[in-house]
C-alpha positions in Angstrom: 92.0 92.8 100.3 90.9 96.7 100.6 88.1 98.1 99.6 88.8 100.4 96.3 85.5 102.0 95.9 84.4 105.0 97.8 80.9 105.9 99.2 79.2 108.8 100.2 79.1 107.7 104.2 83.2 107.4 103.3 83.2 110.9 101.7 81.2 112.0 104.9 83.7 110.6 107.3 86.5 112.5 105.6 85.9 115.9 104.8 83.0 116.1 107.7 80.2 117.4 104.7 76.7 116.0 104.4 75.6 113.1 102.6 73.8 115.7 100.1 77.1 117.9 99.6 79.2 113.7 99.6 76.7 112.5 96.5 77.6 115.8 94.8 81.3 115.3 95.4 81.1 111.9 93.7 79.0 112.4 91.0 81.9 115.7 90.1 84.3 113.0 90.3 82.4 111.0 87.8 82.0 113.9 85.5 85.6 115.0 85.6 86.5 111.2 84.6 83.5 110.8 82.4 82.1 108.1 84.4 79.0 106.7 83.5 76.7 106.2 86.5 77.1 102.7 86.9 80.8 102.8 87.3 82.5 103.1 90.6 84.9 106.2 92.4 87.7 105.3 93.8 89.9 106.2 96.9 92.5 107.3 94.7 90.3 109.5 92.3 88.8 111.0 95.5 92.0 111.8 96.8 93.0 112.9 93.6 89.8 115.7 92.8 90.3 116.8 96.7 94.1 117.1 96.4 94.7 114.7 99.6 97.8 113.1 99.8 96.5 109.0 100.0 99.5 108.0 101.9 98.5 109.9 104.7 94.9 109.3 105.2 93.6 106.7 107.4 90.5 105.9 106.7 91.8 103.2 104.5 89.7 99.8 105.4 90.6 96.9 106.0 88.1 93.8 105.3 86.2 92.9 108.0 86.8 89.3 108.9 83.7 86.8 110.0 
């Protein structure tokens, strides 16, 4: 199964920003969606708020397998 939240250290790895500027990025996700700050962003709300097409990204993970 994939993952379907995001992270900052995911946010980082896409758009090459800080972890700072990638907590800020989420929590204006969370705004925009009126999230509270318990609830979880994900991939496709990212994609979504920075108008990247999520067919094309690979970044998508896999599960790890044990």
């Amino acid at each position: 199964m994939k993952r379907i939240c995001i992270y900052p250290k995911d946010v980082m790895q896409i758009t090459g920003k800080s972890e700072r500027q990638s907590r800020q990025i989420i929590a204006n996700i969370k705004k925009k969606h009126n999230k509270e700050k318990h609830q979880i962003v994900t991939f496709s709300e990212f994609y979504e708020f920075m108008g990247i097409d999520e067919n094309t990204h690979a970044l998508k993970k896999e599960p790890q397998h044990s």
